[in-house]
N, C-alpha and C positions, 0 to 999 in steps of 0.2 A: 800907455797902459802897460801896463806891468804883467811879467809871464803870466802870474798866476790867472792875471784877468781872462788874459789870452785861453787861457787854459780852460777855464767854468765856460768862456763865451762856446768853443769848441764842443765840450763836452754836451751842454745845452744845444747847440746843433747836431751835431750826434744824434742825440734826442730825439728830437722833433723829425730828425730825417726817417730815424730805424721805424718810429710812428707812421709816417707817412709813407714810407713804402710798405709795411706793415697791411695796414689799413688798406690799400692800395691791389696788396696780394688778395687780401682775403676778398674784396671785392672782385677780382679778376675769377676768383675761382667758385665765387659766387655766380657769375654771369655764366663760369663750363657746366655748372651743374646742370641734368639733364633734367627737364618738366617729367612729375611724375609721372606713371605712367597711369592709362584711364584704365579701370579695370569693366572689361566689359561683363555684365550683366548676363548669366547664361542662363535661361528659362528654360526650366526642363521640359525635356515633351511633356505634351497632355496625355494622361492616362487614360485611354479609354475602359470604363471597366468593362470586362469579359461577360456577355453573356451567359448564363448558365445551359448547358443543353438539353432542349426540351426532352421530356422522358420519354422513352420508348414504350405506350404501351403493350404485354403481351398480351398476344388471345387469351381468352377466356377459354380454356379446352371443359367442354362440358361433357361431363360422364356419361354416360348412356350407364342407366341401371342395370344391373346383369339378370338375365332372363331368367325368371324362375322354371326352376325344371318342376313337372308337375309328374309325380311318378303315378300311373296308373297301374292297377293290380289285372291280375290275368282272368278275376271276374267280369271287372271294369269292360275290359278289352274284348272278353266274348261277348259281352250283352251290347258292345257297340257297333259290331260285327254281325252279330244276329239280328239287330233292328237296323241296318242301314238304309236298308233300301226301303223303308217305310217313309211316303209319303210324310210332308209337315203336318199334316191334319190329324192323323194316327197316332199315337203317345201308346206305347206296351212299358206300363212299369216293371221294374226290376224286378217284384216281388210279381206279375204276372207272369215276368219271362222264365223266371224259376220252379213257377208250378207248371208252367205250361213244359220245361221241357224235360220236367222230373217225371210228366205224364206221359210223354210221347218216344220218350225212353223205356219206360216202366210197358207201356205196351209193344213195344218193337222186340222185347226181351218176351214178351208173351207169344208174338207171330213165332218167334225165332223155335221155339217149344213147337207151336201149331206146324214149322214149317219140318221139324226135325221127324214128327209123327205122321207130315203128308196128311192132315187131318182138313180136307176141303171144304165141307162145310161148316166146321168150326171158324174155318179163315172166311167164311161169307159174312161172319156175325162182327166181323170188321173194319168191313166195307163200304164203305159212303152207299147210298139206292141208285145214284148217276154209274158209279162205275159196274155195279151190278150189271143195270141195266144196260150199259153199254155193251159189256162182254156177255152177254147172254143172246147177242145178236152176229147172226152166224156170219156177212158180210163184214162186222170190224174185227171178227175171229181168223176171218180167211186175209184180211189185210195184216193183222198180225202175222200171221205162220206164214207170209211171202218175205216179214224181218227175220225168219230165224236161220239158224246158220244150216239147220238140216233139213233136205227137200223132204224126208221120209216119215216126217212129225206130222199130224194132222190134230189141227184145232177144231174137235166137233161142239165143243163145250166149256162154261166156265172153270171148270175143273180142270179140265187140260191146258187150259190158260195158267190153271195155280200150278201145274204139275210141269210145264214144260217153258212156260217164259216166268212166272213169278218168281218159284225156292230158285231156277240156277241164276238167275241175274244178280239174289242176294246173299250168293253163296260168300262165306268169307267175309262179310261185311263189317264195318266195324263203323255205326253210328257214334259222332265226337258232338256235332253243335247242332243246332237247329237254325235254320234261316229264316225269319219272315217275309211273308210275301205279299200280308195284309193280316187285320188280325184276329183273322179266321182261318188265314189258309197261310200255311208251314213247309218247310222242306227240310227235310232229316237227313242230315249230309256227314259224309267224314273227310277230315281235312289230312290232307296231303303235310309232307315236309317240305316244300316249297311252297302252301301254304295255297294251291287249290284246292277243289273240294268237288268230292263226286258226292252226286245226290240219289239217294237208295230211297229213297221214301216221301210221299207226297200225303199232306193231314188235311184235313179240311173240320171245319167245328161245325158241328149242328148238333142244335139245342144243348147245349153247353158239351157235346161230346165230343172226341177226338176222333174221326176214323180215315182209315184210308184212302186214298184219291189215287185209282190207275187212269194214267194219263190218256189220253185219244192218241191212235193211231192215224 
């Protein structure tokens, strides 16, 4: 064999070697590669959804209605004043309470004349017959004149009854309202600025008329 043969024969192993360790490598670096890696699976937490927060009901604030004010007038107010003390049975309308104490006025303004002139028998003719009769009896005369403030007064008569306990008792008077007592019988009173009431006067009705009533001793 001749060089040259020598030569291709070489070269052709060559070849075939640089191939097989070639092939050889790539295989070895085959085997280093590392197994891919598992990728693990992350499952997100469970979401639990949020409950909503139950509402809070507020009270109910309930208004209370604002009181009516009820203005009553100063007639109103006397004629509820004058009838209080009347039994539930008893009813004095307004339009009676008004005549009755436009009368018992209107006659206390007539005493007041009778009382000014010391006129005694004029002052009998408006007098209930009880209280006549009473003071015309010499034992509730002599009971009287043991009230008066002077030992040296003697009660022998109705007249000295008008002349020495009736005009000074109502000296200065000044009748404002009338009280009922029933509704026939009256007190003719003046009120005080602290809103008692001194009573000057006692009425009594018979047969629709106003008179007098002195009280028992």
């Amino acid at each position: 064999m001749g060089n040259m043969g020598r030569g291709k024969l070489l070269t052709v192993i060559f070849g075939v070697s640089l191939l097989f360790f070639s092939t050889l490598n790539v295989s070895c670096k085959s085997d280093d590669v590392p197994p891919p890696e598992e990728k693990e699976e992350v499952v997100p937490p469970e979401i639990t959804p949020e409950e909503e927060p139950t509402p809070v009901e507020e009270p109910v604030v309930m208004e209370e209605p604002e009181e009516e004010i009820i203005e009553i007038s100063e007639e109103e107010e006397e004629y509820l004043r004058s009838t209080n003390n009347l039994d539930e049975t008893t009813i004095v309308t307004k339009e009676e309470f008004n005549e009755d104490k436009a009368t018992i006025l209107k006659i206390i303004s007539e005493l007041q004349v009778v009382m000014d002139t010391k006129d005694s028998k004029k002052w009998l003719n408006y007098l209930d017959p009880e209280s006549i009769h009473y003071y015309s009896n010499p034992v509730n005369l002599r009971n009287a004149q043991k009230k008066l403030p002077s030992k040296y007064v003697k009660l022998n008569n109705i007249s000295d009854y008008f002349y020495y306990v009736f005009i000074p008792s109502r000296k200065r008077s000044q009748v404002d309202e009338i009280r009922y007592i029933s509704k026939t019988n009256i007190k003719a009173v003046q009120v005080r600025e602290d809103y008692t009431t001194v009573v000057y006067y006692y009425f009594t009705k018979i047969n629709g008329k106003w008179l007098v009533h002195l009280p028992p001793v």
